[in-house]
N, C-alpha and C positions, 0 to 999 in steps of 0.2 A: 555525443555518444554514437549517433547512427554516422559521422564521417570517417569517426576512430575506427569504426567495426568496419567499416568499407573501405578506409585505406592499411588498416593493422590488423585484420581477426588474421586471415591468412596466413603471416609472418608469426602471429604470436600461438596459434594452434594447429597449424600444417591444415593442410587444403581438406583432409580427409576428417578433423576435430571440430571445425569450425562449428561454434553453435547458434541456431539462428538470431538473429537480431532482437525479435522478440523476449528471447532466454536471457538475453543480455541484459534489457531494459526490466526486465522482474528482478534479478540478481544483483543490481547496480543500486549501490547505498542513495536512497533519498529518489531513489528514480524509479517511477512507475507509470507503466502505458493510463491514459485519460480514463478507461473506465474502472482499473480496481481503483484510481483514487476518488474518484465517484461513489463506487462502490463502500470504500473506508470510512469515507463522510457520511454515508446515508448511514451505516450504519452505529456509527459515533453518534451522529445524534437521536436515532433509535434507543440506543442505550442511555443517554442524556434525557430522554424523556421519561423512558422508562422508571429512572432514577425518582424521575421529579414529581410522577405519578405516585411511586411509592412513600414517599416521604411526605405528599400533602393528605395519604391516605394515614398513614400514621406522625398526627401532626404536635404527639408528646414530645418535647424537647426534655435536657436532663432532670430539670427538677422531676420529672415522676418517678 
């Protein structure tokens, strides 16, 4: 992605559109700068725990 933007953004948004590198790599399917997907993770398993806390706090399964 970063040699696309540095040999194509220019050609593909005129000198004066061009958006920076960074806007690219957030807007780009499946592609994210190292800390939001750090960020993603931490928080997935946040909620992953969260989950697991609640569930052993009520630990009725369907028969009740």
């Amino acid at each position: 992605m970063t040699k696309w933007h540095t040999e194509n953004a220019e050609a593909a948004w005129g000198s004066a559109d061009v958006p920076p590198l960074t806007d690219m790599l957030k807007t780009a399917k499946g592609l994210r700068p190292l800390p939001d997907v750090r960020k993603y993770f931490c928080e997935y398993r946040r909620k992953n725990r969260e989950a697991k806390v609640r569930a052993e706090a009520w630990p009725c399964d369907k028969a009740c």
